[in-house]
N, C-alpha and C positions, 0 to 999 in steps of 0.2 A: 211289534211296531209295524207288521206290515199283512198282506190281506193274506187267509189259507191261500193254497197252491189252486184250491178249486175256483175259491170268487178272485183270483186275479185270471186264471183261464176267463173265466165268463165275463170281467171288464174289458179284459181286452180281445172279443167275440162283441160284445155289443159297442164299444168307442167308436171302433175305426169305421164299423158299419155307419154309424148316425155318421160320422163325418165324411166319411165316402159319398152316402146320402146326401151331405150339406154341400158338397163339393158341384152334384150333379144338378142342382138346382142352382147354385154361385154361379157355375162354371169361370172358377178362377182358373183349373188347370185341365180344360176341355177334353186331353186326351188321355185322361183317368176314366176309362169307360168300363175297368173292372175293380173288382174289389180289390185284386192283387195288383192292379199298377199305382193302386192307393199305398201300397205298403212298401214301395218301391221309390215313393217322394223321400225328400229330405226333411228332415226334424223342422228346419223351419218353413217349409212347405209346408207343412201336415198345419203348427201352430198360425200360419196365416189362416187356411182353412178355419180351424179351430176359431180366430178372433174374428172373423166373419160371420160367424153361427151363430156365438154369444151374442153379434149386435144383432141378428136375425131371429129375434126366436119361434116366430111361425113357422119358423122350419123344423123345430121341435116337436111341434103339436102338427106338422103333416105327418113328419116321421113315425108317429106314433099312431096315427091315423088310420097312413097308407098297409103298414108293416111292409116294407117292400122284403122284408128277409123270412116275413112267417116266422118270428120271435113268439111263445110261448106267453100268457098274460103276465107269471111272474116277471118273465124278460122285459117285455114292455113296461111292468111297473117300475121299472128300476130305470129305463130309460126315460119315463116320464118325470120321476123325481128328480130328475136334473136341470129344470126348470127351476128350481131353488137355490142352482148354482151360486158360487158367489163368486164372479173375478174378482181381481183387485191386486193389491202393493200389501206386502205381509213384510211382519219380523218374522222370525225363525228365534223361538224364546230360550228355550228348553227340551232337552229329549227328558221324555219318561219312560217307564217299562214297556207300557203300550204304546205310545201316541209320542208324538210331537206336537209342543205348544207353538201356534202362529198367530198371532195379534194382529190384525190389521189395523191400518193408518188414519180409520177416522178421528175425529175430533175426542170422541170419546171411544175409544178403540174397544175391541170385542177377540175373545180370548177361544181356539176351535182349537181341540184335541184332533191332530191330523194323522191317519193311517197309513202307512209306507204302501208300494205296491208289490212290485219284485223283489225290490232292494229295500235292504233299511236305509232311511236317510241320512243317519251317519255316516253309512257308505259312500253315500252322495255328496252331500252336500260338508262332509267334514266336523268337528267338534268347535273350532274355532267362533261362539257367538256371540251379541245375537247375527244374524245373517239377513239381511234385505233383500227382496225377490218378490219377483210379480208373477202369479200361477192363477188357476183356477178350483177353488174349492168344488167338490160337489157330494152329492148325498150318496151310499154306493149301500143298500140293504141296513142294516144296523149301525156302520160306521160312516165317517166323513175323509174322504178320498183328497188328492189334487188328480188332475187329471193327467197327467204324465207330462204336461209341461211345468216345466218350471227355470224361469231368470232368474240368474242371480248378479247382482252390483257389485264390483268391489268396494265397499265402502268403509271407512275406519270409524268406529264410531269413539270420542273422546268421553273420557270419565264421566261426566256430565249428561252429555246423550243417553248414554249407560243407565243412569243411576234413575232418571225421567222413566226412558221403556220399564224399566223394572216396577218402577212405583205404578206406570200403568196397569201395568199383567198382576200386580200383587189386588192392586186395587177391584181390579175382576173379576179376578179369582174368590177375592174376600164377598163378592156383594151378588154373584151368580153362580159360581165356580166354573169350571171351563166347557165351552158349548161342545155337544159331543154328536147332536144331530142335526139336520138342517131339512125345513127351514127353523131359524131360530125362531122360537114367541117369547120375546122377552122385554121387559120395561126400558118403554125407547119415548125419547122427548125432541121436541128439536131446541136443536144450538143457537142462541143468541149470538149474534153478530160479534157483539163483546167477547163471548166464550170462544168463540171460533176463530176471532184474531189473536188471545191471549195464546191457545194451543198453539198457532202457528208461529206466532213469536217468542216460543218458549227456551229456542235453542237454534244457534247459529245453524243446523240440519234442518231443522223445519223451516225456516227464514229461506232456506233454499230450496227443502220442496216444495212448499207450501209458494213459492215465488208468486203463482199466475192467481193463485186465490187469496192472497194477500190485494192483488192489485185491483179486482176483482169487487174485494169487498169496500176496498177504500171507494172507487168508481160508484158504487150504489149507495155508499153511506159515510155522506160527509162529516157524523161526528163521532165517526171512526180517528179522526185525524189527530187527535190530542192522545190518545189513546194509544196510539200506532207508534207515535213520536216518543212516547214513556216508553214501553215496549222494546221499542228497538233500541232507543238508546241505553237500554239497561245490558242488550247482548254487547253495544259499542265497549260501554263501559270496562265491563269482562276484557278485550282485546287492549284498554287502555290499561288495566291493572296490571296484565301482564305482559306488557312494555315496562311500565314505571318498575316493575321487578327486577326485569332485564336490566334496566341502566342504573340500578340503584338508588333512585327516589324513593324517599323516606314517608315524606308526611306533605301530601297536597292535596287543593282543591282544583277541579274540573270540568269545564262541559264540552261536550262531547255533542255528534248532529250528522247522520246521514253518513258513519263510519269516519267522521273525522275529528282532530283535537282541535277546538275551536278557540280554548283558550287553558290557562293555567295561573294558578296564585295560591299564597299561602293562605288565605283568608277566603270563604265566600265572598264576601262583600264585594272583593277584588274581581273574582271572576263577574260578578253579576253586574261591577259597571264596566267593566269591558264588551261585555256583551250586548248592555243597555249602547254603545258606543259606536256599537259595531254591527247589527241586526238591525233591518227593516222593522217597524211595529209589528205587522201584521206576523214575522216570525219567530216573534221574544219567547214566546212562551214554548218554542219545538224545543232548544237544545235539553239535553238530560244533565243535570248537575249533580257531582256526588263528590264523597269526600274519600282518599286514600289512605290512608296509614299502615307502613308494611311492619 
C-alpha cells in the first residue's frame, strides 16, 4: 500500500524541489532562499505553499521548463504529470492490499486506488472509516500518490450517511471499477441542476456541505424551488420521526417547513386545513406532508 523505498526517495527529491521552486516565484516566505530552509518550514507552511501552486499552474510548466535543478527527462516527466493533479475533499472508503480507496465529493463521485508513501495509511490515518480529508491526488510513475498532505475532519458519520457513501463507491466500482491512474478518461456528462440539488439534499451532511451550492443554485434557478422544499422537507421529516419515537407518538399526520413542525393531526385532511389557515398563498404548496405510524 505504499511506494518502493526507491520511488519514495525520488518523490520526495522532486516535491519539495517544485515547491521550493513555487515558493521563489510566490514569495510567500521570501527568506527561503535555499532548498534546505525550505525543509526547515512547518507542515502548514510547506501546504500553504503547496495551495498556492495548485491555484498557479504556470508555475508548473516554468518549472519544467526552466529545470532549475537539472532533473533527468525521466524526472521531469513525472513532475510534469502533475499537472493532472486532482485536489479536492475525499472519503477515505476502504484499505485494500495495495491501495486505499478515496471517492471524492462530487455529484457523482469517482473512486482513485490511492498509494501510501512512507507510511501505510493505516498507520495514519487509523481503521476507524469512512474518514473525510481534503489532500491532493497526483500521478507518481505507474501509481496515484496524495502528496504528503493530507486534512482530516472529525466527522461522525450516522448510519445513513454510511449506507449513501457505500452505494456510491459500489456503484463505481460496479460501472468503472476504481481509477488507478490519472489523468482519468472516462464517461463524464454534466449534472442537471435537478441532479445536483437531489445529491446535495440527499442527507442531513450534504445539506451542510453542500450549504453555499445549494444557495447557489436556488439563486440561478428559480424552479429549483418546489424541488428544494420536497427535498428538504423529507431530511425535516427524518428529524420529526424521530422525535415522535422519542415521546411516544404512535400514529400521526404532519407538515413540517424550513426544519420546523408546522402542524399535527390525526387525519391529512386536518393538517391540510390548518395549513390552508395558516400559510400565505404564495407558500401552500413549501411545507412537506407525511404520514407517521411507529
Amino acid at each position: 500500500m505504499r511506494l518502493s523505498e526507491n520511488d519514495n526517495k525520488l518523490f520526495f527529491k522532486l516535491h519539495p524541489a517544485y515547491l521550493f521552486y513555487a515558493n521563489s516565484i510566490l514569495q510567500l516566505f521570501p527568506d527561503v532562499t535555499k532548498l534546505e530552509n525550505f525543509s526547515e518550514l512547518s507542515f502548514h507552511d510547506k501546504s500553504d505553499i503547496r495551495n498556492a501552486a495548485i491555484n498557479n499552474p504556470d508555475i508548473l510548466k516554468s518549472f519544467v521548463k526552466e529545470n532549475p535543478f537539472g532533473f533527468d527527462k525521466v524526472e521531469l516527466e513525472i513532475v510534469n504529470s502533475w499537472q493532472y493533479a486532482v485536489p479536492g475533499s475525499f472519503y477515505l472508503m476502504r484499505y485494500e492490499k495495495d491501495h486505499a480507496l478515496f471517492m471524492d465529493t462530487d455529484t457523482v463521485p469517482k473512486v482513485y486506488a490511492v498509494t501510501s508513501l512512507n507510511k501505510p495509511l493505516t498507520d495514519i490515518m487509523g481503521d476507524v472509516l469512512p474518514i473525510y480529508l481534503k489532500t491532493v491526488l497526483m500521478p507518481f510513475k505507474n501509481h496515484i500518490i496524495y502528496d504528503g498532505f493530507i486534512f482530516t475532519y472529525p466527522v461522525i458519520f450516522d448510519e445513513t450517511v454510511e449506507q449513501e457513501l457505500h452505494a456510491d463507491l459500489d456503484n463505481f466500482l460496479s460501472s468503472h471499477g476504481m481509477i488507478r491512474s490519472l489523468p482519468f478518461i472516462g464517461e463524464s456528462r454534466n449534472q442537471s441542476d435537478e441532479e445536483k440539488l437531489t445529491y446535495y439534499l440527499r442527507s442531513h451532511w450534504n445539506r451542510d456541505v453542500y450549504k453555499k451550492d445549494i444557495s447557489c443554485l436556488l439563486q440561478n434557478n428559480r424552479t429549483l424551488t418546489k424541488l428544494y422544499y420536497e427535498l428538504n422537507g423529507k431530511l425535516d421529516a427524518r428529524d420529526a420521526q424521530i422525535y415522535f419515537r422519542k415521546i411516544g407518538i404512535q400514529d400521526i399526520w404532519c407538515a413540517v417547513l424550513d426544519g420546523q413542525i408546522l402542524t399535527t393531526a390525526k387525519k391529512r385532511e386536518g393538517v391540510l386545513d390548518t395549513l390552508k389557515a395558516i400559510l400565505p398563498k404564495n407558500r401552500k404548496h413549501y411545507p412537506f406532508i407525511f404520514h407517521f405510524k411507529n
